[in-house]
C-alpha positions as CSV (number, residue, x, y, z in Angstrom):
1,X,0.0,0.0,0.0
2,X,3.1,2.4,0.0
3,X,2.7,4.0,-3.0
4,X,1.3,7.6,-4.5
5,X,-0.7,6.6,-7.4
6,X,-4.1,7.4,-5.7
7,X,-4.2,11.7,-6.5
8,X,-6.1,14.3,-5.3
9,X,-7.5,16.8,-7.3
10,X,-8.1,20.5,-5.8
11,X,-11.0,22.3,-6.5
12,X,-12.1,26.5,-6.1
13,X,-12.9,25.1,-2.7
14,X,-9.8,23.7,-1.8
15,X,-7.8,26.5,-3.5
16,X,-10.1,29.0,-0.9
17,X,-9.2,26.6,2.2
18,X,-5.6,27.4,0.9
19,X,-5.7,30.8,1.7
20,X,-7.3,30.7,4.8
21,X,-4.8,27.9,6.0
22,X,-1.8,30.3,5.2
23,X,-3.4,33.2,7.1
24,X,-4.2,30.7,9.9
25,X,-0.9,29.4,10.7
26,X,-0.1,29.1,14.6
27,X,2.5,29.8,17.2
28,X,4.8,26.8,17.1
29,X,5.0,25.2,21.2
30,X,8.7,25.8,22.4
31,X,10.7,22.9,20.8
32,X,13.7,23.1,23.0
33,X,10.9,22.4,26.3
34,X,9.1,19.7,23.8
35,X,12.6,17.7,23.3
36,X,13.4,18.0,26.8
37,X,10.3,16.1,27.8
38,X,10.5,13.5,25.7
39,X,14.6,12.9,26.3
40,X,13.1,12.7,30.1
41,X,10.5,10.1,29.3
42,X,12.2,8.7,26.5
43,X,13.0,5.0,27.5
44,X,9.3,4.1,28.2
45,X,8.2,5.5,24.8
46,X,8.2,2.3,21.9
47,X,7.5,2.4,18.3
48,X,3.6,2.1,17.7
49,X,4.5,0.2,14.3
50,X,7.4,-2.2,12.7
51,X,9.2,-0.1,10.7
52,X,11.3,-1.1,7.9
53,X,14.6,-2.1,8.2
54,X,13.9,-2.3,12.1
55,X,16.6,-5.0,13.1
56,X,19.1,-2.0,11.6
57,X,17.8,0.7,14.0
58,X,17.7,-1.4,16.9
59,X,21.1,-2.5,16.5
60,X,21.9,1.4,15.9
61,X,20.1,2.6,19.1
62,X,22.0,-0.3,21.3
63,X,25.4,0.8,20.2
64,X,25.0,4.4,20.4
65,X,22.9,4.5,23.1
66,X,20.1,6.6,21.7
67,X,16.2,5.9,21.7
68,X,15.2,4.2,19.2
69,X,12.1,6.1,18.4
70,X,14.3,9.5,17.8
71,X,16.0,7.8,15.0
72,X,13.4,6.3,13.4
73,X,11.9,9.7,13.6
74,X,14.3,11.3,11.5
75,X,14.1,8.3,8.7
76,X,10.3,9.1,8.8
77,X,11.3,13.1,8.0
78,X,14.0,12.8,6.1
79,X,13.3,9.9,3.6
80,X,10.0,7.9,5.1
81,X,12.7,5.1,4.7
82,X,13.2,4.7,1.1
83,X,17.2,2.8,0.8
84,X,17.9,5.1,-3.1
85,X,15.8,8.5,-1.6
86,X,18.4,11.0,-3.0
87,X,17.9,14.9,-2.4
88,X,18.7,17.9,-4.1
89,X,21.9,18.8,-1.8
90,X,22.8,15.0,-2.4
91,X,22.0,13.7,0.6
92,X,21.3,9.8,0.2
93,X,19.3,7.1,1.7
94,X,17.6,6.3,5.1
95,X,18.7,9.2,7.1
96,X,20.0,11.4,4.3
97,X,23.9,11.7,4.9
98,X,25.4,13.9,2.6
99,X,27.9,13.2,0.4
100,X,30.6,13.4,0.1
101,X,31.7,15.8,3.3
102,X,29.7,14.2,6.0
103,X,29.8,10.7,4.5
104,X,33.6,10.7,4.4
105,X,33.7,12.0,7.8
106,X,31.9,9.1,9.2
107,X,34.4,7.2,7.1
108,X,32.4,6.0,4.5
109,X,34.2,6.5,1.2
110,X,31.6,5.1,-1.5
111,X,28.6,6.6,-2.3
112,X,27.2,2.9,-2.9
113,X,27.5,2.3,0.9
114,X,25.1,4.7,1.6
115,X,22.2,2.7,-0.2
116,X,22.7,-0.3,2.0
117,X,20.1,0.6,4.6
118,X,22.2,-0.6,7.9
119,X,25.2,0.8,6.8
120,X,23.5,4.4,6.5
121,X,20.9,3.8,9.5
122,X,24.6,3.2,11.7
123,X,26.2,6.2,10.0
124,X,23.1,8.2,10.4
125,X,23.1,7.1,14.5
126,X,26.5,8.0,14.7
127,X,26.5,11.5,13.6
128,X,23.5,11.8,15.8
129,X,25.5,10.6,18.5
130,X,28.7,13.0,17.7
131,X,26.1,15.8,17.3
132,X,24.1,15.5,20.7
133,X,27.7,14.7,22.1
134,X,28.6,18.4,21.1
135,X,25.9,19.9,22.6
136,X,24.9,18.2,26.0
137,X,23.0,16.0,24.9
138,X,20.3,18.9,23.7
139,X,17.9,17.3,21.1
140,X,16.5,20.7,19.4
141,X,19.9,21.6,18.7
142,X,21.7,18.4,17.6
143,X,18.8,18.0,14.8
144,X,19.2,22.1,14.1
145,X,22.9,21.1,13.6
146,X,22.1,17.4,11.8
147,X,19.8,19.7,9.3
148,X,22.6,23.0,8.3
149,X,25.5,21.3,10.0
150,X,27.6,21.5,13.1
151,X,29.5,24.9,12.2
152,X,26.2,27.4,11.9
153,X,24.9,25.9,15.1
154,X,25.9,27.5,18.0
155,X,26.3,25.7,21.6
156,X,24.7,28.0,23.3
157,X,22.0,28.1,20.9
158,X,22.1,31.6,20.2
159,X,20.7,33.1,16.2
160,X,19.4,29.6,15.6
161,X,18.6,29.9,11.7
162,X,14.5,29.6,11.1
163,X,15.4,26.8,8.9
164,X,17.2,25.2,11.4
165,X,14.4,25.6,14.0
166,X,12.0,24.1,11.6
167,X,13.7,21.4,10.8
168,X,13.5,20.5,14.7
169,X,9.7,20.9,14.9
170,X,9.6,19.0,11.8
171,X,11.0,15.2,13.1
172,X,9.0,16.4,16.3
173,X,5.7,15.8,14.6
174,X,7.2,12.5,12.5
175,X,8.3,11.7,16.7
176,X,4.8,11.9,17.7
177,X,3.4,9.4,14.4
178,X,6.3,7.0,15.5
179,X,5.2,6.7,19.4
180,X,1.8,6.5,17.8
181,X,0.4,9.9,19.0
182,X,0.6,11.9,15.9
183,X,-2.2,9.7,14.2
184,X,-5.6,8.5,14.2
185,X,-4.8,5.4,12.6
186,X,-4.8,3.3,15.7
187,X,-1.6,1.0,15.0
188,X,-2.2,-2.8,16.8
189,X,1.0,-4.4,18.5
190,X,3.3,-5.8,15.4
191,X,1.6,-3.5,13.2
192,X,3.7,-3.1,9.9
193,X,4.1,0.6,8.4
194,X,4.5,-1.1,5.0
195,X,1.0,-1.4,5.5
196,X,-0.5,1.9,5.9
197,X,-1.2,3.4,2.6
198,X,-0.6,7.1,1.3
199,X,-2.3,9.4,-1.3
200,X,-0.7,12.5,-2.4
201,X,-2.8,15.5,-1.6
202,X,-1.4,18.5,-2.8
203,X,2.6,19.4,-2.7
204,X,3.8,23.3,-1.6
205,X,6.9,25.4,-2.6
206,X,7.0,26.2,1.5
207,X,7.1,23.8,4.4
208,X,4.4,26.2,6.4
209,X,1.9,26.5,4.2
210,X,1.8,22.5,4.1
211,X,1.8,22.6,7.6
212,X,-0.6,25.5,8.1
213,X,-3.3,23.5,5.2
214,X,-3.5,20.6,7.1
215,X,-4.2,22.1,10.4
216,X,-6.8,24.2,8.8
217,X,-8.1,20.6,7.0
218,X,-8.0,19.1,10.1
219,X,-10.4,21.6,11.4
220,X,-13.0,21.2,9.3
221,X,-12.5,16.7,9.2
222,X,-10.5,16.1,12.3
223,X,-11.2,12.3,11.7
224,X,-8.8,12.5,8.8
225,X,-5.4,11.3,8.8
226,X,-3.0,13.5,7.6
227,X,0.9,14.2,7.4
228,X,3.2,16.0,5.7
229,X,7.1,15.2,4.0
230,X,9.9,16.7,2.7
231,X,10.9,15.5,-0.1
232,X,14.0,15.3,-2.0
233,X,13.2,17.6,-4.6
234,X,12.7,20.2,-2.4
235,X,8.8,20.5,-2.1
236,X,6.2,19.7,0.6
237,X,4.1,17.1,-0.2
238,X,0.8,16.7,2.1
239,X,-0.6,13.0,1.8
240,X,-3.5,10.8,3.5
241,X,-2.8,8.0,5.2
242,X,-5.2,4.9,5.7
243,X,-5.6,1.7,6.6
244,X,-6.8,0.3,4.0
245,X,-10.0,0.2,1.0
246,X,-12.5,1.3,3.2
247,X,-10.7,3.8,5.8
248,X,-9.7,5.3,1.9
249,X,-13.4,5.4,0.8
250,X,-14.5,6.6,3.7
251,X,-11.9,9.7,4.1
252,X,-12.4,10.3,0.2
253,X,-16.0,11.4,1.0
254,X,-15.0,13.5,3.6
255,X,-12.3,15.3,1.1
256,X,-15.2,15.6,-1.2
257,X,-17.3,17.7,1.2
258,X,-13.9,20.0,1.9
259,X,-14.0,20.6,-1.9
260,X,-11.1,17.7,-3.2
261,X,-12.1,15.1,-5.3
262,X,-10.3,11.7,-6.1
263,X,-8.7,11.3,-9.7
């Protein structure tokens, strides 16, 4: 069911709910306070799914001693764990290492490793690791500095690019779908992701008017499951997720009313 060929097509509706999502676009909660609470509680929080490649971040989170859930967050974000996702700043794979500066610096030395899923999952924990290492074990700025790099992150946090910011509040939310919070898909215990189906909505130039549309969706069908990617060509693509036929049926008619209609 992981796959995009199900479209949505916008209507005048849709295009109006647009603009009234953009103008509507709330204060973000303090993401330094939000990390903190969850590094607190961390340990007792589990993945609400099996995600793929899950022997790989297991193994990762053992040797590095980080939670598990945090790194499968950022696979979520930064390639919703496709092994060949390649991005415009050629980043590559699972977690998106960069070649070749960061790659080489975690001592890979072929871009071909980084398509092997465990090899890139381990080099993607590592420079997690180094990163919250640097700065004292503070999560909003080790993914600040995992997003622009180490060198325009300061350790005191001060003149944090927006960017940067974002980027934090970004694997938040793909944190909260992991842990099973962030979705009204309610996952059962071994519960494969590979199984939850997604339909391309609409894709944005901007990450906050994605963002700012589905909130403003979501208030008019709160019963529809919604989320929002990065993806490697640089847009912002909003999809539905379901469970399966019906759950798809069943939120299609409930686009249809918000003025989208299934292709």
């Amino acid at each position: 069911m992981r796959n995009h060929a199900q479209k949505m097509a916008v209507t005048a509706g849709a295009f109006f709910c647009m603009a009234v999502a953009i103008s509507a676009y709330a204060n973000k909660p303090d993401l330094n306070a939000a990390w903190q609470s969850f590094s607190a509680k961390q340990t007792s929080l589990e993945p609400a799914y099996t995600f793929p490649y899950s022997t790989c971040f297991s193994i990762a989170a053992i040797a590095y001693d980080l939670p598990e859930s945090l790194l499968l967050a950022v696979a979520r974000g930064e390639s919703d764990f496709e092994a060949t996702a390649r991005s415009r700043a050629n980043a590559h794979g699972v977690m998106q290492i960069l070649w070749p500066d960061t790659a080489k610096h975690l001592g890979i030395h072929r871009l071909s490793e980084l398509y092997d899923p465990c090899t890139n999952i381990d080099a993607g924990a590592r420079y997690l690791k180094e990163l919250l290492t640097r700065y004292d074990g503070n999560v909003h700025l080790a993914l600040a500095a995992y997003n622009y790099g180490p060198g325009r992150i300061a350790k005191n946090g001060e003149n944090i690019p927006s960017g940067a910011t974002w980027y934090s509040g970004y694997i938040y939310r793909h944190l909260n779908y992991v842990i099973g919070s962030g979705s009204v898909i309610k996952p059962v215990p071994d519960t494969l992701y590979s199984t939850i189906g997604q339909s391309t909505l609409l894709t944005f130039g901007e990450p906050y008017r994605a963002e700012a549309f589905i909130e403003r969706l979501a208030e008019q069908s709160p019963e529809l499951n919604l989320d929002w990617f990065r993806r490697g060509t640089g847009e912002f693509e909003v999809v539905m997720t379901y469970a399966d036929r019906e759950e798809f049926d069943r939120n299609a008619r409930q686009l249809a009313r918000a003025g989208f209609r299934v292709d």
